[in-house]
C-alpha positions as CSV (number, residue, x, y, z in Angstrom):
1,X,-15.7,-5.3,-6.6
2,X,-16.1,-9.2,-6.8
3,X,-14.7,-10.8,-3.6
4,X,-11.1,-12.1,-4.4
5,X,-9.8,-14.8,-2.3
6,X,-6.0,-14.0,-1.0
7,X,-3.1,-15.8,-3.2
8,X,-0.2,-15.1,-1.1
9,X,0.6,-18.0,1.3
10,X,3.2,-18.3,4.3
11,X,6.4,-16.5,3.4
12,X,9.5,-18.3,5.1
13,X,11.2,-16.0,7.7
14,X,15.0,-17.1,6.8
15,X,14.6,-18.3,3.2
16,X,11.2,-16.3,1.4
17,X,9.9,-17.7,-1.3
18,X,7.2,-16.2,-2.8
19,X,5.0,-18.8,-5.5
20,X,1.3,-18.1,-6.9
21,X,-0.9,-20.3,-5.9
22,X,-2.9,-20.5,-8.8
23,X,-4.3,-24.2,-9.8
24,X,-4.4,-23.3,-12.9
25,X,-0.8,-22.1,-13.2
26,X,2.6,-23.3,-12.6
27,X,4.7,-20.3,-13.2
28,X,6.1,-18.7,-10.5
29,X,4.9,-15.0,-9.5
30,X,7.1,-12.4,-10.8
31,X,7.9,-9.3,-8.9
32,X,8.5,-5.3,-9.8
33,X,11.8,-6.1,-11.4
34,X,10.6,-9.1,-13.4
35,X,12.3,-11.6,-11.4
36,X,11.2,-14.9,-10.5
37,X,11.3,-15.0,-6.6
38,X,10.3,-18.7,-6.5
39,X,12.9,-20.3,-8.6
40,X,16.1,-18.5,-7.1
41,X,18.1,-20.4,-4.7
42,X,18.3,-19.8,-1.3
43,X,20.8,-19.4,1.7
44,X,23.8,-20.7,0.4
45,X,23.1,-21.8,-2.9
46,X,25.1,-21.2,-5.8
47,X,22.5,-18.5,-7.4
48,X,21.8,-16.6,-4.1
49,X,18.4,-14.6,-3.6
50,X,16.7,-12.6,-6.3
51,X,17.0,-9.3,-6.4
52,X,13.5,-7.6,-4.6
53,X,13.1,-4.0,-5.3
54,X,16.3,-3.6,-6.5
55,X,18.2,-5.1,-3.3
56,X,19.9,-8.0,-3.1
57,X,19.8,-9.9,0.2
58,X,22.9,-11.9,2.1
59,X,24.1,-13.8,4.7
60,X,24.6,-11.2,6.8
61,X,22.3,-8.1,6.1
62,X,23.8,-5.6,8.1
63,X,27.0,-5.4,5.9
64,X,24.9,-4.7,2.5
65,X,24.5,-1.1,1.9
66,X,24.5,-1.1,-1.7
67,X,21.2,0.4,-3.6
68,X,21.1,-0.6,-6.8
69,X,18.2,1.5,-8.9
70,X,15.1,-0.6,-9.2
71,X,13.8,-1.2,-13.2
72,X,9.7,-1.0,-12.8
73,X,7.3,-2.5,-14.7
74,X,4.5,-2.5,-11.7
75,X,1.7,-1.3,-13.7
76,X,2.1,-4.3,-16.4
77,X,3.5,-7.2,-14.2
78,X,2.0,-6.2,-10.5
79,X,-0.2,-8.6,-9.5
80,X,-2.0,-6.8,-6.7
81,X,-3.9,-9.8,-5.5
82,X,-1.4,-11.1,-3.9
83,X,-0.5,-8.0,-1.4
84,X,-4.5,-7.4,-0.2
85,X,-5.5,-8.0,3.3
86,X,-8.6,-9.0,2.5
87,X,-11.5,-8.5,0.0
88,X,-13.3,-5.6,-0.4
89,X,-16.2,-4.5,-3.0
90,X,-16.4,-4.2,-6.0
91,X,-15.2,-1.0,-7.5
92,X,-17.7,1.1,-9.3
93,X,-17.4,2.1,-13.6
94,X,-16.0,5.3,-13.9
95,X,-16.6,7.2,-17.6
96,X,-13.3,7.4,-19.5
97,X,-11.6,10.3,-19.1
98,X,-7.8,11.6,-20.7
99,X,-6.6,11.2,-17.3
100,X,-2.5,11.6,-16.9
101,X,-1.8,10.7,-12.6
102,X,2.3,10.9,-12.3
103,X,2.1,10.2,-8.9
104,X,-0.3,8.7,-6.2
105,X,0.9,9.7,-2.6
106,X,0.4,7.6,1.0
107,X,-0.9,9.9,3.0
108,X,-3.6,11.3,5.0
109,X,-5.4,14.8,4.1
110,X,-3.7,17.9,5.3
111,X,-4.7,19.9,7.8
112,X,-7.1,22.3,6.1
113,X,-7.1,20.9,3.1
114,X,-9.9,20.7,1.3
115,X,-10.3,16.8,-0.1
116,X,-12.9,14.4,-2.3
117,X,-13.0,11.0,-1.5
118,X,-14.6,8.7,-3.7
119,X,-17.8,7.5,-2.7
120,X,-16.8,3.6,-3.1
121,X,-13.4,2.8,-3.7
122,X,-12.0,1.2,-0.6
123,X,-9.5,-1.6,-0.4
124,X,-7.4,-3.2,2.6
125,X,-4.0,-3.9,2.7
126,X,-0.8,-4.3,4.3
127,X,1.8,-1.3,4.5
128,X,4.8,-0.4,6.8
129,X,3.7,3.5,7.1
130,X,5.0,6.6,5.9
131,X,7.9,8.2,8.9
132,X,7.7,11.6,7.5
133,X,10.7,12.4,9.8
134,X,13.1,9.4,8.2
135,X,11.9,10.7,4.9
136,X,10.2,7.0,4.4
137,X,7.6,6.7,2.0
138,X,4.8,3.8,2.6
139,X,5.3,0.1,1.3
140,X,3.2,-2.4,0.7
141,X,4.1,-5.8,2.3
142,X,2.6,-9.0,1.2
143,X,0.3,-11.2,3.8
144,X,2.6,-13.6,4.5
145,X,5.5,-11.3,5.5
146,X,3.1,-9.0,7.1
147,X,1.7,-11.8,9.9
148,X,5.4,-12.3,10.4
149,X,5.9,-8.7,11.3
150,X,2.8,-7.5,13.2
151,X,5.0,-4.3,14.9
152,X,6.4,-3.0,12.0
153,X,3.4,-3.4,9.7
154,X,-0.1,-2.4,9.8
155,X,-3.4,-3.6,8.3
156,X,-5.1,-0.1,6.7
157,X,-8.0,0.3,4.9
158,X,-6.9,2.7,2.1
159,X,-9.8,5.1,0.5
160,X,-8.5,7.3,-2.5
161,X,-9.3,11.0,-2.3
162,X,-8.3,14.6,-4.4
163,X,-7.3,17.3,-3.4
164,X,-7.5,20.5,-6.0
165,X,-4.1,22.3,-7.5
166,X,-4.2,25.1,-9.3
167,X,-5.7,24.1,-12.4
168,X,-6.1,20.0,-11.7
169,X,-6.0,17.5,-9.0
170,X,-3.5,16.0,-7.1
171,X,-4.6,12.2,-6.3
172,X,-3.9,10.6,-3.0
173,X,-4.2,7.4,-1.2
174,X,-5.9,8.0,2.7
175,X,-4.5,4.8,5.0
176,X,-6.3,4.6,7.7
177,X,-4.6,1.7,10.1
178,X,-7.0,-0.5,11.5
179,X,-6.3,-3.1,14.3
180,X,-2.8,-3.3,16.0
181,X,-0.9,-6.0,17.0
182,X,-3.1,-6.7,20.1
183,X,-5.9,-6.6,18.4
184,X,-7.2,-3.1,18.8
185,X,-8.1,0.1,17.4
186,X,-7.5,3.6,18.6
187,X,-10.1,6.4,18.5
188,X,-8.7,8.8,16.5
189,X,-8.7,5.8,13.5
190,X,-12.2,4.8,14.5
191,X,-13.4,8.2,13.9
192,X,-11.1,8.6,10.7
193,X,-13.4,5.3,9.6
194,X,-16.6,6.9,10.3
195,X,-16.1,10.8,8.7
196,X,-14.4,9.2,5.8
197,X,-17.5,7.2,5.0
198,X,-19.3,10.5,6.0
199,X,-17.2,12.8,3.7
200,X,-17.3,11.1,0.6
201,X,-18.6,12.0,-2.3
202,X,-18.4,15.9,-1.2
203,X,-15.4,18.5,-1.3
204,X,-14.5,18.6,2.6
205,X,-11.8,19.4,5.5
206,X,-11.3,17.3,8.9
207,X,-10.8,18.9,11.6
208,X,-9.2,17.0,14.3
209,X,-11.0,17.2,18.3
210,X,-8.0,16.7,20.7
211,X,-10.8,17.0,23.5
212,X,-11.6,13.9,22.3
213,X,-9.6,11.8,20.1
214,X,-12.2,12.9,16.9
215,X,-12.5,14.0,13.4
216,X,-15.4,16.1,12.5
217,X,-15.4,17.2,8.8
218,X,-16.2,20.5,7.0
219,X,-17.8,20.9,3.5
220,X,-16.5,23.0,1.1
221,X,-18.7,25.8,0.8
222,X,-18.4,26.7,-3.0
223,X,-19.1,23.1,-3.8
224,X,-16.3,22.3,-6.8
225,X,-17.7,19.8,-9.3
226,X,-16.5,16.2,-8.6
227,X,-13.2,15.2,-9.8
228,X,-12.2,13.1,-12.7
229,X,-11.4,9.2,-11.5
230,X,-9.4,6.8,-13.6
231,X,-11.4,4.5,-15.6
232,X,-9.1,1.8,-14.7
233,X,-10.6,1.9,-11.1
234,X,-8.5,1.8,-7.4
235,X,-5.9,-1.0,-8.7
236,X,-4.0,1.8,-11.2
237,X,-3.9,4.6,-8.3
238,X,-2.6,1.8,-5.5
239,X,-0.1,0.6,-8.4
240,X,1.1,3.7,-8.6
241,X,1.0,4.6,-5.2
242,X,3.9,1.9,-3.8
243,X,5.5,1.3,-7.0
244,X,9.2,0.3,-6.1
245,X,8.0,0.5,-2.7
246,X,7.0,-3.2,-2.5
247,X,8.0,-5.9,0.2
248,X,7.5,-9.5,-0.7
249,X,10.5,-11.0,1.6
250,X,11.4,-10.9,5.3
251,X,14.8,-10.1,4.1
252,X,14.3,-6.9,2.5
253,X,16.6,-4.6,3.3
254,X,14.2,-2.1,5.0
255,X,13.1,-4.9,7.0
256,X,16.0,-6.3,8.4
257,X,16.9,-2.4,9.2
258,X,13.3,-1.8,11.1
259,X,13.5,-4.7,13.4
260,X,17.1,-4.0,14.1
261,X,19.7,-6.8,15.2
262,X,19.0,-10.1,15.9
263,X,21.0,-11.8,19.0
């Protein structure tokens, strides 16, 4: 994958607004719901903020409850460049298939569970995690917001893998979190790292080493053929991985409810 420079810039903690950074563009980046962030006024104004997600932020967070139902169009107006970490290669061809994926899941493999991860597709990005207990999907914050935020969200390097059902594939996304606030890496994600890079390209189980804070992986002994991939590469399967499940403001409602009150 060609190396693509970041386009999202500072996000403003009390007053977000979110612009491309294109120099060859002057429009304003657009959002899940088709709204232009940019161009909405701000505290106080006579518009108030954009709706994000479906939410609308105000003055005082804690008193709006309300969910409205979010309207997506992520996989024709998402412009993934602006939510990634930083660059990563370039993902491979893959042969057309008739591929139907109606859902794409954060996750990481199962306990034994056997899994293919493709031998290339990798990409980093930002992502408040998965709380499985809170029945909390993943999201995927933007830079900007992200750097604001460095104890609620997480740098993960996310590496797409299948795992068989029945009579197809189920398709996941594995996010493996990288450094942490202080700059450093456990090592049970270090070895995640290294037996995902080992893993892929075969059918395989990890097995985690309490002993020692390790994964050690398993191949598949009846070696399954290698799964069908979308020809549209990583971008459709992280699309439709966090669609509606995107964060592009510090005012987002699961925000403001994750880093709790402000005094």
């Amino acid at each position: 994958m060609t190396k693509i420079p970041l386009s999202a810039t500072a996000v403003p903690i009390n007053g977000p607004v979110l612009k491309s950074q294109n120099a060859n563009s002057d429009t304003n980046q657009t959002i899940n719901d088709g709204s232009k962030v940019a161009s909405a006024p701000v505290n106080g104004s006579e518009a108030g903020p954009q709706p994000v997600n479906g939410f609308t932020s105000e003055a005082n967070p804690a008193a709006s409850h309300k969910v409205v139902p979010p309207t997506s169009k992520v996989l024709t107006d998402f412009d993934l460049n602006a939510f990634r970490a930083s660059v990563a290669p370039e993902a491979p061809t893959a042969s057309p298939v008739n591929l139907v994926i109606n859902a794409v899941r954060v996750e990481k493999p199962r306990k034994l569970q056997y899994i293919f991860v493709h031998p290339e597709w990798r990409d980093y990005l930002y992502i408040i995690p998965g709380d499985f207990g809170a029945d909390r999907d993943a999201y995927l914050v933007v830079p900007a917001v992200a750097h604001a935020f460095p104890n609620i969200c997480r740098r993960v390097c996310v590496a797409p893998y299948c795992a068989r059902w029945k009579n197809s594939y189920n398709y996941y996304l594995w996010p493996i979190p990288q450094e942490d606030s202080a700059g450093r890496v456990n090592e049970w994600n270090k070895s995640a790292m290294r037996e995902m890079h080992r893993a892929a390209g075969r059918w395989c189980q990890f097995i985690a080493n309490g002993g020692n804070q390790t994964y050690e992986s398993v191949e598949d002994p009846d070696s399954p053929e290698a799964p069908d991939w979308p020809p549209e590469g990583l971008n459709v399967l992280i699309k439709k991985a966090f669609e509606d499940h995107v964060i592009a403001t510090s005012d987002h409602p699961l925000l403001v409810r994750l880093r709790g009150r402000q005094f």
